[in-house]
VMD Tcl script that draws the C-alpha trace (Angstrom):
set ca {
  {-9.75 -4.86 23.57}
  {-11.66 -8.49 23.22}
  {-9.86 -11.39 24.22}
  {-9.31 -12.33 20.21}
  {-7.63 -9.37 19.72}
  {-5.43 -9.63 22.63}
  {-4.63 -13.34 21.73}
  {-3.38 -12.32 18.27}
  {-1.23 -9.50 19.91}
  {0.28 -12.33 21.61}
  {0.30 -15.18 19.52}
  {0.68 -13.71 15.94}
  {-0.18 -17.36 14.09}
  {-4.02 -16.45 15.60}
  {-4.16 -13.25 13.53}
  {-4.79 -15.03 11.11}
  {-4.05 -13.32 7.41}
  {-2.22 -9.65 7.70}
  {0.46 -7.47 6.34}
  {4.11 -7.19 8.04}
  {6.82 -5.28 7.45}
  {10.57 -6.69 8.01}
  {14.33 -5.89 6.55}
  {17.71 -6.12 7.27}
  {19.66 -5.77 10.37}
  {21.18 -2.10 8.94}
  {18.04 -0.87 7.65}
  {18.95 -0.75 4.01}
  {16.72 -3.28 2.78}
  {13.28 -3.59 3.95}
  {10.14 -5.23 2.92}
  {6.08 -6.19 3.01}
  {4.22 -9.34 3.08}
  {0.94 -10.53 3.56}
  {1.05 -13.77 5.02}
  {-0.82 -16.30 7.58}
  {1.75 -16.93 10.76}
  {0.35 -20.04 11.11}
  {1.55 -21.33 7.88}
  {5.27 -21.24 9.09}
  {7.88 -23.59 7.68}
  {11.33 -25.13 8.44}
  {13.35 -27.30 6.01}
  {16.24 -29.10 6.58}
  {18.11 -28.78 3.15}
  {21.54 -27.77 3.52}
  {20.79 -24.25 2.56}
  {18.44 -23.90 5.47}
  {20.69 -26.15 7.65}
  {23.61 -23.81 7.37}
  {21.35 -20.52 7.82}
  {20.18 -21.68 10.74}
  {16.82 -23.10 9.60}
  {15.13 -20.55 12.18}
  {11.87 -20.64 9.90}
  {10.04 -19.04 6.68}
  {6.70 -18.09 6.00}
  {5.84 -18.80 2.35}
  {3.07 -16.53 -0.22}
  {2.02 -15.96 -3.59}
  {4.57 -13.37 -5.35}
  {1.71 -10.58 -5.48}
  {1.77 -10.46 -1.48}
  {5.24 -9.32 -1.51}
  {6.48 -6.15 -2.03}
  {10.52 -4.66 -1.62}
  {9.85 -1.60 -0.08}
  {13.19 0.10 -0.38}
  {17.24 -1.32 -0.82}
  {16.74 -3.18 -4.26}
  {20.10 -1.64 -5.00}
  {21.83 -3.14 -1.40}
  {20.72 -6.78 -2.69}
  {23.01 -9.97 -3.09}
  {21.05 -13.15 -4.73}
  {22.31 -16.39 -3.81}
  {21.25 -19.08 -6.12}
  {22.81 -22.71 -6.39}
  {23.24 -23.55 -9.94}
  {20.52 -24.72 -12.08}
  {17.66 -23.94 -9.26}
  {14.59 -21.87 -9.79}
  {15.03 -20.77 -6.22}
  {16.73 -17.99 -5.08}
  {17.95 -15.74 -1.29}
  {18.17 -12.61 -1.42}
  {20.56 -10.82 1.65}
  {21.82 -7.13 2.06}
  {24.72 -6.82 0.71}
  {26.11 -4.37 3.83}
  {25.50 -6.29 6.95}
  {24.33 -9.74 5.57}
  {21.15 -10.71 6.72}
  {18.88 -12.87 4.33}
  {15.96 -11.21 4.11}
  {13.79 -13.30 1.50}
  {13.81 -15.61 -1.22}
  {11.65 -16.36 -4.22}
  {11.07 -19.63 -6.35}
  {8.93 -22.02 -8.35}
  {8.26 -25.39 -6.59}
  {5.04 -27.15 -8.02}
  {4.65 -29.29 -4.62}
  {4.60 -26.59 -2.33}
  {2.32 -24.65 -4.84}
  {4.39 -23.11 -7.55}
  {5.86 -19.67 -7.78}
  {6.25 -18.07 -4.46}
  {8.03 -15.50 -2.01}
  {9.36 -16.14 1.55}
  {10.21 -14.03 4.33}
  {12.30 -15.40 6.98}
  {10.40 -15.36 10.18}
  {13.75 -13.63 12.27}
  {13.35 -10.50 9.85}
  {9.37 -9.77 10.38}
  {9.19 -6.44 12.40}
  {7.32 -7.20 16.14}
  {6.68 -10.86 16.05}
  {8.28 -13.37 18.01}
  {9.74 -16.64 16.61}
  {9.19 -18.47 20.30}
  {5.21 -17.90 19.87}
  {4.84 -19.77 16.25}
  {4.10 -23.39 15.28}
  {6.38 -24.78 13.08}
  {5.60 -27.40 9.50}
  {9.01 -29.28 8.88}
  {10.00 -30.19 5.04}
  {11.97 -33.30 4.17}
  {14.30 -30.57 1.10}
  {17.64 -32.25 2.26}
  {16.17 -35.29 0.29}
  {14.19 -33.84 -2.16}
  {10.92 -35.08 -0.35}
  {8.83 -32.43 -1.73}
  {6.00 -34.90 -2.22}
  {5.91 -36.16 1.28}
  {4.31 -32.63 2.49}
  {4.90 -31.12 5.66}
  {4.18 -32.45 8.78}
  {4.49 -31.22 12.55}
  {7.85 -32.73 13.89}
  {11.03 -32.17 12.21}
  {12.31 -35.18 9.69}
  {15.06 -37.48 10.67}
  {18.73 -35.93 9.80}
  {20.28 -38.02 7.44}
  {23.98 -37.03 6.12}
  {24.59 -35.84 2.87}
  {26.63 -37.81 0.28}
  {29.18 -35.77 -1.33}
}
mol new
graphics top color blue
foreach p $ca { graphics top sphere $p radius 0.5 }
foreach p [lrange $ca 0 end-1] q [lrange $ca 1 end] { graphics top cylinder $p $q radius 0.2 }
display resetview
């Protein structure tokens, strides 16, 4: 085994583009996505806040594929968004989502990192989003953005 190989074994943001398969806790739902690990993402809206904001990677609808558990599927969706989470309905994990959001490139899928099969959270670089404030157009950058209350 070369020491690239071994490194990506390791560190799964050096492998660079590659399929993984992930699900649910239970087994019912489970999934495949092709996906860069070193394109990972936290936000700190309050959806992500109250989930636990333990980190997404993001792709193009076409490099996502629901294996098996379509019928085991809850959507959550807040009202008038394009984006949605989709969780098993049995033991409650939230598996993936899907959305349109022209800043971060349009329509995509994402995966939540804690759900990918073999591949530790600890070893991945993190982008933080500014969603709490709808600061799509500020990009990502590499520390996490100041927490500001919400009004209600």
């Amino acid at each position: 085994m070369t020491q690239t190989q071994n490194d990506s074994q390791q560190n799964p943001a050096k492998a660079g583009v590659r399929t993984y398969t992930g699900g649910c806790h239970c087994g019912a739902v489970r999934y495949e996505a092709t996906a860069d690990l070193a394109d990972v993402s936290r936000c700190n809206c309050t959806f992500c806040t109250k989930f636990g904001n333990t980190g997404n990677v993001t792709m193009k609808p076409a490099a996502f594929r629901l294996l098996k558990g379509q019928e085991h599927l809850g959507e959550y969706r807040r009202e008038g968004s394009p984006n949605s989470r989709s969780f098993c309905k049995h033991c409650g994990v939230y598996c993936f989502g899907a959305g349109d959001v022209p800043e971060m490139g349009g329509l995509f899928r994402s995966v939540g990192i804690n759900t990918l099969d073999d591949v530790d959270p600890s070893l991945l670089s993190y982008q933080y989003w500014d969603g709490r404030h709808d600061n799509w157009m500020a990009g990502s950058r590499s520390s996490p953005w100041p927490f500001q209350a919400t009004v209600s």
